[in-house]
C-alpha positions as CSV (number, residue, x, y, z in Angstrom):
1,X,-176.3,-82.7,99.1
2,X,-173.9,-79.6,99.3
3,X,-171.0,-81.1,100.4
4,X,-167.4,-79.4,99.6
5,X,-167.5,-79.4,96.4
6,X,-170.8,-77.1,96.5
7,X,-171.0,-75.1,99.7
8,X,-168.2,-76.0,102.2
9,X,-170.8,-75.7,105.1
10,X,-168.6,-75.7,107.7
11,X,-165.7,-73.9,106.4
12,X,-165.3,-70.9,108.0
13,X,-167.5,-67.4,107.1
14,X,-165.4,-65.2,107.9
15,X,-162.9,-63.5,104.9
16,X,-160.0,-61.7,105.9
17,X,-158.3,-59.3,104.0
18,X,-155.2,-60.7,104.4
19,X,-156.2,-64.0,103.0
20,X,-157.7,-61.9,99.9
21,X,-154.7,-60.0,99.5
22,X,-152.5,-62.5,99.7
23,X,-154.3,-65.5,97.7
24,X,-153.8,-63.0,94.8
25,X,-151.8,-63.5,91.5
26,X,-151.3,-62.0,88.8
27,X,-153.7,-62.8,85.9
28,X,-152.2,-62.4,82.3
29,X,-150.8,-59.5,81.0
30,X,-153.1,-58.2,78.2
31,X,-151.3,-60.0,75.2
32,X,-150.1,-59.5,71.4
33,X,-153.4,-61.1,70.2
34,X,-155.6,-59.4,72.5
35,X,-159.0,-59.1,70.8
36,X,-159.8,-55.6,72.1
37,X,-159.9,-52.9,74.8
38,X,-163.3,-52.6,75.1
39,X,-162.9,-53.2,78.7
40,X,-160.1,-50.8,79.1
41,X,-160.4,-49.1,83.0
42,X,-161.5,-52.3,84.1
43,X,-159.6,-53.7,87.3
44,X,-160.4,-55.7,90.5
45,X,-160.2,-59.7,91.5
46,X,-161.7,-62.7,90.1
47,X,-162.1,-65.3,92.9
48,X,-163.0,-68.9,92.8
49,X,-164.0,-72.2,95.0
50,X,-161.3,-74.5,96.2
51,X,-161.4,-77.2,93.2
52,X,-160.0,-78.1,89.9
53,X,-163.2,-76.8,88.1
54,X,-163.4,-73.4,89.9
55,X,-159.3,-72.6,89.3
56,X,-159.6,-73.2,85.4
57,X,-162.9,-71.2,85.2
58,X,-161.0,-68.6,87.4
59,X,-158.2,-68.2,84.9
60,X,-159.6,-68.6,81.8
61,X,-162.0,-65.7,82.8
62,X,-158.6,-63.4,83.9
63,X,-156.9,-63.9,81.0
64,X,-160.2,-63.7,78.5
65,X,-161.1,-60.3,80.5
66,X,-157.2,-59.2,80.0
67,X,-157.5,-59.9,76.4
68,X,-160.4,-57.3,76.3
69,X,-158.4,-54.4,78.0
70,X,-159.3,-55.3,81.5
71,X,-156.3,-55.6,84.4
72,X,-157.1,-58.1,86.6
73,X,-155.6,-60.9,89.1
74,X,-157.2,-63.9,90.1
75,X,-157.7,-65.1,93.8
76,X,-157.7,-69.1,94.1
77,X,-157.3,-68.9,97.8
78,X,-160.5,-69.0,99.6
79,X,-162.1,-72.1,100.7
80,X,-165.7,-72.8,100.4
81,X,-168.5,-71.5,98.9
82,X,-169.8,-69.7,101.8
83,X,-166.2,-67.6,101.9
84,X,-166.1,-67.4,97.9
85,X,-170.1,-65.4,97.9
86,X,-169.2,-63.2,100.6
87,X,-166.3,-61.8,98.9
88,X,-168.7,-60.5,95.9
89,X,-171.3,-59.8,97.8
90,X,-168.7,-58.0,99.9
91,X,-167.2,-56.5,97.0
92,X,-163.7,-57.7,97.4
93,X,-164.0,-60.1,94.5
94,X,-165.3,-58.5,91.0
95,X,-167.0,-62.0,90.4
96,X,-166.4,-65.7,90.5
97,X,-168.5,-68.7,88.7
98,X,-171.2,-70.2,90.7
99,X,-173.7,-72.6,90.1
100,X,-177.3,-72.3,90.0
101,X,-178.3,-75.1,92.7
102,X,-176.5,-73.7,94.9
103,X,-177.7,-70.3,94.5
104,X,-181.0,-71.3,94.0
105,X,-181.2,-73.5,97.5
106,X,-178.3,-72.4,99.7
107,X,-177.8,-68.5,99.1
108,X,-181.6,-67.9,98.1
109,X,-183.4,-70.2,100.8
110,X,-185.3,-72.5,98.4
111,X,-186.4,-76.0,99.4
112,X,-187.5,-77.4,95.7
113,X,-185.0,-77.3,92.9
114,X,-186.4,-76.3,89.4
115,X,-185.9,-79.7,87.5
116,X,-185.6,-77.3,83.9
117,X,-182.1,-75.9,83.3
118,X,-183.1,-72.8,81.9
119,X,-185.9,-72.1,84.2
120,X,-183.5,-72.8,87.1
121,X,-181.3,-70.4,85.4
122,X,-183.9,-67.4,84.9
123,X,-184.9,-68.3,88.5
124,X,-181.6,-68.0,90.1
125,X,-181.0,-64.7,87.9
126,X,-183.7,-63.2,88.7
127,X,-184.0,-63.4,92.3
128,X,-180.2,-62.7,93.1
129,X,-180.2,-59.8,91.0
130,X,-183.4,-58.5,92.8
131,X,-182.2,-59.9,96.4
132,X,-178.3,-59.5,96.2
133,X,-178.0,-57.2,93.2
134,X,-175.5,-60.4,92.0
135,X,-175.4,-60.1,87.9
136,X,-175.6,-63.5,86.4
137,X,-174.4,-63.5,83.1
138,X,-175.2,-66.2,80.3
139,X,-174.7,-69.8,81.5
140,X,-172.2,-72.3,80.0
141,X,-174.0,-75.9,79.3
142,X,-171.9,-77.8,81.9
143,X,-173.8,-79.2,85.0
144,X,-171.8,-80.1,87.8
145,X,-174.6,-81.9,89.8
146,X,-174.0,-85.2,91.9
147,X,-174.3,-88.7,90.5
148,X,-173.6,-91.7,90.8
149,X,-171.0,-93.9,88.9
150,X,-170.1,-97.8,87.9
151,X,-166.8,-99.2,86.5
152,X,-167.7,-99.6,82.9
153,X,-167.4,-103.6,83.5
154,X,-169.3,-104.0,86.1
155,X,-172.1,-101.6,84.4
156,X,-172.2,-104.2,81.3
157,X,-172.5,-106.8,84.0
158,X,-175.0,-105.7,85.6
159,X,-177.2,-104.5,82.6
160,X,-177.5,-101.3,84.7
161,X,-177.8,-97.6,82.9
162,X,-180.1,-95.9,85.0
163,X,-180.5,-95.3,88.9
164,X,-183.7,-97.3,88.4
165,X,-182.2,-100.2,87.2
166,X,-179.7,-99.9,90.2
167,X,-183.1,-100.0,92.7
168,X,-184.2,-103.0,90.7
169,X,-180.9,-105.0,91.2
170,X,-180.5,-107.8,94.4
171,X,-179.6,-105.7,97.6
172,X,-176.1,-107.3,97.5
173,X,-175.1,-105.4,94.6
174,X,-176.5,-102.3,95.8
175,X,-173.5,-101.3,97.1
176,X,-172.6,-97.2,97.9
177,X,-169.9,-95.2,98.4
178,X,-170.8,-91.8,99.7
179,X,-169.6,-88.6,101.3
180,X,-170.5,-87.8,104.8
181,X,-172.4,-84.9,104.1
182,X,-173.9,-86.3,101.8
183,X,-175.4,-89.2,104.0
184,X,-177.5,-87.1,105.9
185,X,-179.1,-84.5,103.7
186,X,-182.7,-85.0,102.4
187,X,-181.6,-83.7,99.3
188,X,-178.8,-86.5,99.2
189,X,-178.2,-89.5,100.4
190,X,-182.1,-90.2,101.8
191,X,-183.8,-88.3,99.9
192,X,-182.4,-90.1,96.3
193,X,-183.1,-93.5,98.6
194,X,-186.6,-92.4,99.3
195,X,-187.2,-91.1,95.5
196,X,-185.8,-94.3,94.0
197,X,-186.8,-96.8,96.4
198,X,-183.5,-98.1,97.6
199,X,-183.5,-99.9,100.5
200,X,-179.9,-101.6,101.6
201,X,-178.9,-102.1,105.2
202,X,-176.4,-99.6,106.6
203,X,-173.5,-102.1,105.8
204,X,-173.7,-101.6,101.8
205,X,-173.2,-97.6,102.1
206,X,-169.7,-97.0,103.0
207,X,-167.9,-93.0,104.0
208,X,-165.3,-91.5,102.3
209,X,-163.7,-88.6,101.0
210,X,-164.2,-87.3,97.6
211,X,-161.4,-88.4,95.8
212,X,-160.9,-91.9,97.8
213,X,-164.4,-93.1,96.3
214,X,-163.9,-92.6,92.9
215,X,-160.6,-95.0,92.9
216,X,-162.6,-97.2,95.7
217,X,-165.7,-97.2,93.0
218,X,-163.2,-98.4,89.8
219,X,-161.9,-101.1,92.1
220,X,-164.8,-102.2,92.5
221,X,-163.6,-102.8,96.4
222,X,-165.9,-101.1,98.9
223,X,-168.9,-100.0,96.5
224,X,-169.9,-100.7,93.0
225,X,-171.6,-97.4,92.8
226,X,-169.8,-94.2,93.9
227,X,-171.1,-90.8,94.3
228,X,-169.6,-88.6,92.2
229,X,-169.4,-85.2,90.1
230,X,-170.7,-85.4,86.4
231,X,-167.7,-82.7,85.1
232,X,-165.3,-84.4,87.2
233,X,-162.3,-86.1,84.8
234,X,-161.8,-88.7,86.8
235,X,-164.8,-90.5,86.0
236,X,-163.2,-90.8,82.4
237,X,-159.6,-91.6,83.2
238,X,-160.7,-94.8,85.5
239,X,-163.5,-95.2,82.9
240,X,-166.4,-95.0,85.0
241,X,-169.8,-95.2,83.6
242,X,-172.3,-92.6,85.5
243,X,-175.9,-93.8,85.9
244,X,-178.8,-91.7,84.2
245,X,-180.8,-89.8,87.4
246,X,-184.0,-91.0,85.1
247,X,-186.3,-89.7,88.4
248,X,-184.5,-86.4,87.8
249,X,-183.8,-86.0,91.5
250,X,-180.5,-84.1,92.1
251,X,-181.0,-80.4,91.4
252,X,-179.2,-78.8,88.2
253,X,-175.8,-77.3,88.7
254,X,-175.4,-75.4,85.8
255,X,-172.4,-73.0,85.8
256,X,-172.5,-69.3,85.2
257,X,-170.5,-66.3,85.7
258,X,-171.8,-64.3,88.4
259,X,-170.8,-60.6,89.3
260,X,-171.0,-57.1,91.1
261,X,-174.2,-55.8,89.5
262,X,-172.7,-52.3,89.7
263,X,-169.7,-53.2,88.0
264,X,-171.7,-54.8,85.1
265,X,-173.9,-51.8,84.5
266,X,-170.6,-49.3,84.0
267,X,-168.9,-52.5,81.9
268,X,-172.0,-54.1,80.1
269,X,-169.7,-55.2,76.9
270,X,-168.2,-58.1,79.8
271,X,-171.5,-60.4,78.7
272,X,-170.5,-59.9,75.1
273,X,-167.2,-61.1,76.0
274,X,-168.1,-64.0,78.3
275,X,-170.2,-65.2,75.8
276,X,-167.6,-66.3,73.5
277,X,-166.6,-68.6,76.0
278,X,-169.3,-70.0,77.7
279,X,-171.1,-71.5,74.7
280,X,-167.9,-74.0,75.0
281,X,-168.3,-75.1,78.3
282,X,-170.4,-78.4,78.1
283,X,-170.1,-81.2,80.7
284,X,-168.0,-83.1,78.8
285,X,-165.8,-80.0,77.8
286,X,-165.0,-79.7,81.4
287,X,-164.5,-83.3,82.1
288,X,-161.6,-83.4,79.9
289,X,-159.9,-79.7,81.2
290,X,-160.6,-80.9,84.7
291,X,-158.5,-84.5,84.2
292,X,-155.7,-82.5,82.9
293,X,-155.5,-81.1,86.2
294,X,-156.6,-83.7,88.2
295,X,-155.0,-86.9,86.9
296,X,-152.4,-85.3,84.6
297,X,-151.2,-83.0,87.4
298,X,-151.3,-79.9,84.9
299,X,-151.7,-76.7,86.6
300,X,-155.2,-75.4,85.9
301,X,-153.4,-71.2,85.2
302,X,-151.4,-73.4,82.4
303,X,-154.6,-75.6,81.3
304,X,-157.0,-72.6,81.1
305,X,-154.5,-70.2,78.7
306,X,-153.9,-72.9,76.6
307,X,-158.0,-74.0,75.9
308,X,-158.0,-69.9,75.5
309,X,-155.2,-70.1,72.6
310,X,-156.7,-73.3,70.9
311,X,-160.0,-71.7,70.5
312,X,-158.7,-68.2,69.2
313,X,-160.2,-66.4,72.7
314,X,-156.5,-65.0,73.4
Protein backbone atom coordinates (compact mmCIF):
# COMPACT_ATOMS: atom_id res chain seq x y z
CA UNK A 1 0.00 0.00 0.00
CA UNK A 2 3.08 2.44 0.43
CA UNK A 3 3.83 3.25 -2.83
CA UNK A 4 5.72 6.73 -3.63
CA UNK A 5 3.60 8.76 -2.41
CA UNK A 6 4.07 7.18 1.22
CA UNK A 7 7.38 5.41 1.60
CA UNK A 8 9.33 5.44 -1.74
CA UNK A 9 10.52 1.81 -0.94
CA UNK A 10 13.05 1.60 -3.22
CA UNK A 11 14.46 4.99 -3.41
CA UNK A 12 17.65 4.99 -2.19
CA UNK A 13 18.56 5.10 1.94
CA UNK A 14 21.30 6.67 1.79
CA UNK A 15 21.37 10.92 2.44
CA UNK A 16 24.33 12.73 1.46
CA UNK A 17 25.30 15.86 2.75
CA UNK A 18 25.68 17.28 -0.34
CA UNK A 19 22.17 16.59 -1.46
CA UNK A 20 21.07 18.22 2.09
CA UNK A 21 23.13 21.16 1.61
CA UNK A 22 22.33 21.75 -1.63
CA UNK A 23 18.43 21.04 -1.79
CA UNK A 24 18.32 23.98 0.67
CA UNK A 25 16.55 27.48 0.23
CA UNK A 26 16.02 30.02 1.86
CA UNK A 27 12.70 30.08 3.89
CA UNK A 28 11.15 33.63 4.58
CA UNK A 29 12.78 36.36 6.11
CA UNK A 30 11.00 36.90 9.41
CA UNK A 31 8.47 39.67 8.18
CA UNK A 32 6.71 43.15 9.10
CA UNK A 33 3.67 41.23 10.54
CA UNK A 34 5.61 38.66 12.32
CA UNK A 35 3.53 37.55 15.27
CA UNK A 36 6.38 37.17 17.70
CA UNK A 37 9.96 36.02 18.62
CA UNK A 38 9.12 33.67 20.88
CA UNK A 39 11.21 31.35 18.92
CA UNK A 40 14.10 33.64 18.66
CA UNK A 41 17.67 31.40 18.58
CA UNK A 42 15.85 28.94 16.64
CA UNK A 43 17.67 27.71 13.36
CA UNK A 44 18.11 24.37 11.35
CA UNK A 45 16.19 22.77 8.11
CA UNK A 46 12.72 21.83 7.58
CA UNK A 47 12.66 18.95 5.05
CA UNK A 48 9.86 17.27 3.18
CA UNK A 49 8.73 14.23 0.81
CA UNK A 50 8.89 14.58 -2.96
CA UNK A 51 5.12 15.73 -3.64
CA UNK A 52 2.85 18.70 -4.00
CA UNK A 53 1.43 18.02 -0.44
CA UNK A 54 4.80 17.69 1.48
CA UNK A 55 6.39 21.10 -0.44
CA UNK A 56 3.31 23.33 0.77
CA UNK A 57 3.39 21.81 4.29
CA UNK A 58 7.25 22.44 4.06
CA UNK A 59 6.88 26.13 3.43
CA UNK A 60 4.03 27.08 5.19
CA UNK A 61 5.82 25.54 8.32
CA UNK A 62 9.22 27.86 7.35
CA UNK A 63 7.64 30.77 6.96
CA UNK A 64 4.97 30.32 10.08
CA UNK A 65 8.23 29.32 12.30
CA UNK A 66 10.06 32.67 10.76
CA UNK A 67 7.14 34.68 11.72
CA UNK A 68 7.79 33.45 15.41
CA UNK A 69 11.54 34.55 15.54
CA UNK A 70 12.99 31.34 14.17
CA UNK A 71 15.65 31.34 11.01
CA UNK A 72 15.16 28.60 9.02
CA UNK A 73 15.40 27.15 5.29
CA UNK A 74 13.46 24.54 3.85
CA UNK A 75 14.94 21.42 2.04
CA UNK A 76 12.47 19.98 -0.76
CA UNK A 77 15.11 17.91 -2.25
CA UNK A 78 15.09 14.50 -0.94
CA UNK A 79 13.18 11.77 -2.36
CA UNK A 80 11.24 9.29 -0.43
CA UNK A 81 10.12 8.73 2.76
CA UNK A 82 12.82 6.40 3.74
CA UNK A 83 15.55 9.39 2.84
CA UNK A 84 13.17 12.23 4.34
CA UNK A 85 13.06 10.02 8.22
CA UNK A 86 16.59 9.54 8.22
CA UNK A 87 17.39 13.01 7.97
CA UNK A 88 15.52 13.72 11.40
CA UNK A 89 16.29 10.86 12.89
CA UNK A 90 19.80 11.76 11.68
CA UNK A 91 19.41 15.20 12.79
CA UNK A 92 20.12 16.99 9.60
CA UNK A 93 16.51 18.06 9.29
CA UNK A 94 14.86 19.89 12.37
CA UNK A 95 11.55 18.16 11.27
CA UNK A 96 9.31 17.42 8.37
CA UNK A 97 5.42 16.33 8.24
CA UNK A 98 4.70 12.74 8.31
CA UNK A 99 1.85 10.71 8.43
CA UNK A 100 0.67 8.43 10.94
CA UNK A 101 0.25 5.15 8.71
CA UNK A 102 3.21 5.29 7.73
CA UNK A 103 4.90 5.70 10.93
CA UNK A 104 2.71 3.41 12.58
CA UNK A 105 3.43 0.32 9.89
CA UNK A 106 6.64 1.19 8.07
CA UNK A 107 9.03 3.06 10.54
CA UNK A 108 7.42 1.30 13.81
CA UNK A 109 7.06 -2.45 12.41
CA UNK A 110 3.27 -2.78 12.94
CA UNK A 111 1.15 -5.19 10.78
CA UNK A 112 -2.59 -3.87 11.86
CA UNK A 113 -3.48 -0.23 11.41
CA UNK A 114 -5.56 1.35 14.25
CA UNK A 115 -8.94 2.04 12.30
CA UNK A 116 -9.56 5.27 14.99
CA UNK A 117 -7.76 8.54 13.91
CA UNK A 118 -6.90 9.63 17.25
CA UNK A 119 -5.97 6.39 18.68
CA UNK A 120 -3.68 5.88 15.61
CA UNK A 121 -2.43 9.22 16.48
CA UNK A 122 -1.64 8.68 20.31
CA UNK A 123 -0.29 5.27 19.06
CA UNK A 124 2.14 6.61 16.67
CA UNK A 125 3.15 9.44 19.19
CA UNK A 126 3.79 7.50 21.69
CA UNK A 127 5.77 4.78 20.48
CA UNK A 128 8.17 7.14 18.26
CA UNK A 129 8.70 9.36 20.96
CA UNK A 130 9.72 6.33 23.24
CA UNK A 131 11.50 4.32 20.27
CA UNK A 132 12.99 7.31 18.14
CA UNK A 133 12.63 10.13 20.55
CA UNK A 134 10.62 11.74 17.24
CA UNK A 135 8.21 14.60 18.79
CA UNK A 136 4.83 14.49 17.18
CA UNK A 137 3.14 17.51 17.56
CA UNK A 138 -0.77 18.05 17.30
CA UNK A 139 -2.25 16.55 14.04
CA UNK A 140 -4.01 18.52 11.29
CA UNK A 141 -7.52 16.74 10.27
CA UNK A 142 -6.33 15.87 6.72
CA UNK A 143 -5.93 12.11 5.83
CA UNK A 144 -4.02 11.38 2.90
CA UNK A 145 -4.92 7.60 2.76
CA UNK A 146 -5.53 5.67 -0.65
CA UNK A 147 -8.86 5.38 -2.32
CA UNK A 148 -10.44 4.82 -4.92
CA UNK A 149 -12.35 7.21 -7.40
CA UNK A 150 -15.22 7.42 -10.24
CA UNK A 151 -15.91 10.17 -12.85
CA UNK A 152 -18.83 11.84 -11.29
CA UNK A 153 -21.02 10.51 -14.43
CA UNK A 154 -20.30 7.37 -14.39
CA UNK A 155 -20.81 7.28 -10.36
CA UNK A 156 -24.53 8.51 -10.98
CA UNK A 157 -24.63 5.75 -13.54
CA UNK A 158 -23.78 3.25 -11.72
CA UNK A 159 -25.67 4.11 -8.43
CA UNK A 160 -22.27 3.39 -6.81
CA UNK A 161 -21.10 5.51 -3.44
CA UNK A 162 -19.35 2.99 -1.57
CA UNK A 163 -16.57 0.27 -2.31
CA UNK A 164 -19.34 -2.21 -1.46
CA UNK A 165 -21.56 -1.11 -3.94
CA UNK A 166 -18.51 -1.37 -6.48
CA UNK A 167 -18.17 -5.41 -5.24
CA UNK A 168 -21.90 -5.68 -5.88
CA UNK A 169 -21.67 -4.31 -9.55
CA UNK A 170 -21.34 -6.98 -12.88
CA UNK A 171 -17.55 -7.89 -13.07
CA UNK A 172 -17.45 -5.89 -16.39
CA UNK A 173 -17.72 -2.72 -14.75
CA UNK A 174 -15.29 -3.55 -12.14
CA UNK A 175 -12.79 -2.14 -13.84
CA UNK A 176 -9.19 -0.90 -11.88
CA UNK A 177 -6.58 1.25 -12.41
CA UNK A 178 -3.75 0.75 -9.97
CA UNK A 179 -0.10 1.44 -9.18
CA UNK A 180 2.33 -1.28 -9.28
CA UNK A 181 3.19 -1.22 -5.83
CA UNK A 182 0.23 -1.14 -4.98
CA UNK A 183 -0.81 -4.54 -6.83
CA UNK A 184 1.08 -6.66 -4.76
CA UNK A 185 0.80 -5.53 -1.16
CA UNK A 186 -1.57 -7.27 1.25
CA UNK A 187 -2.37 -4.05 2.60
CA UNK A 188 -3.40 -2.90 -1.08
CA UNK A 189 -4.36 -4.06 -3.95
CA UNK A 190 -5.30 -7.99 -2.50
CA UNK A 191 -5.87 -7.28 0.55
CA UNK A 192 -8.89 -4.46 -0.25
CA UNK A 193 -9.94 -7.49 -2.91
CA UNK A 194 -9.97 -10.02 -0.20
CA UNK A 195 -11.79 -7.53 2.37
CA UNK A 196 -14.45 -6.54 -0.12
CA UNK A 197 -14.92 -9.44 -2.05
CA UNK A 198 -13.78 -8.43 -5.41
CA UNK A 199 -13.18 -10.81 -7.76
CA UNK A 200 -12.31 -9.61 -11.55
CA UNK A 201 -9.94 -11.41 -13.89
CA UNK A 202 -6.40 -9.92 -14.25
CA UNK A 203 -7.63 -8.09 -17.51
CA UNK A 204 -9.95 -5.47 -15.57
CA UNK A 205 -6.94 -4.14 -13.21
CA UNK A 206 -4.68 -2.17 -15.44
CA UNK A 207 -0.79 -0.45 -14.18
CA UNK A 208 0.10 2.83 -14.21
CA UNK A 209 1.77 5.67 -12.77
CA UNK A 210 0.20 7.99 -10.29
CA UNK A 211 -0.71 10.79 -12.21
CA UNK A 212 -1.55 8.77 -15.70
CA UNK A 213 -4.64 7.05 -13.67
CA UNK A 214 -6.31 9.80 -12.50
CA UNK A 215 -6.74 11.36 -16.27
CA UNK A 216 -7.08 7.45 -17.44
CA UNK A 217 -9.94 7.17 -14.52
CA UNK A 218 -11.94 10.65 -15.75
CA UNK A 219 -11.82 9.29 -19.27
CA UNK A 220 -13.28 6.65 -18.28
CA UNK A 221 -10.80 4.71 -20.90
CA UNK A 222 -8.80 1.96 -19.11
CA UNK A 223 -10.68 1.81 -15.69
CA UNK A 224 -13.75 3.30 -14.22
CA UNK A 225 -12.31 3.20 -10.83
CA UNK A 226 -8.80 4.62 -10.11
CA UNK A 227 -6.73 4.48 -7.14
CA UNK A 228 -6.09 7.53 -5.87
CA UNK A 229 -5.13 10.01 -2.92
CA UNK A 230 -8.06 11.53 -0.87
CA UNK A 231 -6.03 15.27 -0.48
CA UNK A 232 -5.01 14.97 -3.98
CA UNK A 233 -6.60 18.19 -6.13
CA UNK A 234 -6.95 16.44 -8.92
CA UNK A 235 -9.69 14.37 -8.02
CA UNK A 236 -11.69 17.77 -7.89
CA UNK A 237 -10.39 19.50 -11.06
CA UNK A 238 -11.49 16.33 -13.31
CA UNK A 239 -14.48 16.01 -10.91
CA UNK A 240 -13.95 12.67 -9.66
CA UNK A 241 -16.26 11.21 -7.14
CA UNK A 242 -14.08 8.92 -4.48
CA UNK A 243 -15.91 5.88 -3.19
CA UNK A 244 -16.59 5.66 0.71
CA UNK A 245 -13.96 2.66 2.13
CA UNK A 246 -17.39 1.65 4.20
CA UNK A 247 -15.18 -1.77 5.31
CA UNK A 248 -12.74 0.84 6.74
CA UNK A 249 -9.77 -1.04 5.13
CA UNK A 250 -6.99 1.38 4.16
CA UNK A 251 -5.13 2.53 7.25
CA UNK A 252 -5.49 6.39 8.35
CA UNK A 253 -2.90 8.85 7.04
CA UNK A 254 -3.41 11.55 9.17
CA UNK A 255 -0.73 14.36 8.90
CA UNK A 256 1.33 15.79 11.68
CA UNK A 257 4.34 17.62 12.26
CA UNK A 258 6.96 15.59 13.47
CA UNK A 259 10.41 16.69 15.04
CA UNK A 260 13.80 16.36 16.97
CA UNK A 261 12.52 15.60 20.45
CA UNK A 262 15.61 17.52 21.78
CA UNK A 263 14.89 20.46 19.84
CA UNK A 264 11.21 20.52 21.14
CA UNK A 265 12.05 20.27 24.79
CA UNK A 266 14.58 23.62 24.50
CA UNK A 267 11.72 25.27 22.05
CA UNK A 268 8.36 23.94 23.59
CA UNK A 269 6.30 27.30 22.47
CA UNK A 270 6.80 25.61 18.55
CA UNK A 271 3.33 23.31 19.47
CA UNK A 272 1.67 26.60 20.46
CA UNK A 273 2.68 27.86 17.22
CA UNK A 274 1.87 24.91 15.00
CA UNK A 275 -1.30 24.74 16.37
CA UNK A 276 -2.58 27.76 14.81
CA UNK A 277 -2.20 26.16 11.76
CA UNK A 278 -2.94 22.76 11.83
CA UNK A 279 -6.58 23.11 13.08
CA UNK A 280 -6.86 24.36 9.18
CA UNK A 281 -5.68 21.55 7.54
CA UNK A 282 -8.71 19.26 6.69
CA UNK A 283 -8.81 17.00 3.62
CA UNK A 284 -10.64 19.12 1.71
CA UNK A 285 -8.39 22.22 2.77
CA UNK A 286 -5.58 20.45 1.19
CA UNK A 287 -7.30 19.28 -1.87
CA UNK A 288 -7.74 22.74 -2.97
CA UNK A 289 -3.86 24.06 -2.02
CA UNK A 290 -2.64 20.96 -3.61
CA UNK A 291 -4.61 21.63 -7.19
CA UNK A 292 -3.14 25.01 -7.26
CA UNK A 293 -0.02 23.35 -7.53
CA UNK A 294 -0.85 20.55 -9.39
CA UNK A 295 -3.20 21.60 -12.08
CA UNK A 296 -2.72 25.36 -11.82
CA UNK A 297 1.05 25.03 -11.99
CA UNK A 298 1.43 27.47 -8.95
CA UNK A 299 4.56 26.99 -7.16
CA UNK A 300 3.79 25.42 -3.71
CA UNK A 301 6.72 28.32 -1.70
CA UNK A 302 4.08 30.92 -3.49
CA UNK A 303 0.82 28.81 -2.62
CA UNK A 304 1.89 28.17 1.02
CA UNK A 305 2.71 32.19 1.96
CA UNK A 306 -0.20 33.22 0.47
CA UNK A 307 -2.83 30.54 2.59
CA UNK A 308 -0.38 32.02 5.50
CA UNK A 309 -1.42 35.84 4.67
CA UNK A 310 -5.19 34.96 4.06
CA UNK A 311 -5.53 33.43 7.40
CA UNK A 312 -3.55 36.25 9.46
CA UNK A 313 -0.56 33.38 10.32
CA UNK A 314 2.13 35.82 8.72
Amino acid sequence: MFTKRHIAATAAILVTTALLTAGCSTGSAVESGSKSSDLKGLSGVIGSKDFSEQYILAYMTTDLLNAHGANLTTNTKLVGSANTRQALTNKDFLGYWEYTGTAWITYLGNTEPITDPSAQFTAVAEADLKANDVKWLDPAPLNNTYAFAVRSSEAKKLNVKTLSDVAALPKDQQTFCIESEFSTRDDGWPGLAKAYGIDVPASNVKLLDTGVIYTATQKGSDCNFGEVFQTDGRIKALDLTVMQDDKQFFPVYQGAFTMQNEVFAKYPKIADVMAKLSPLLTTEQMQTLNAKVDVDGEEPADVAKEFLKEKGLI
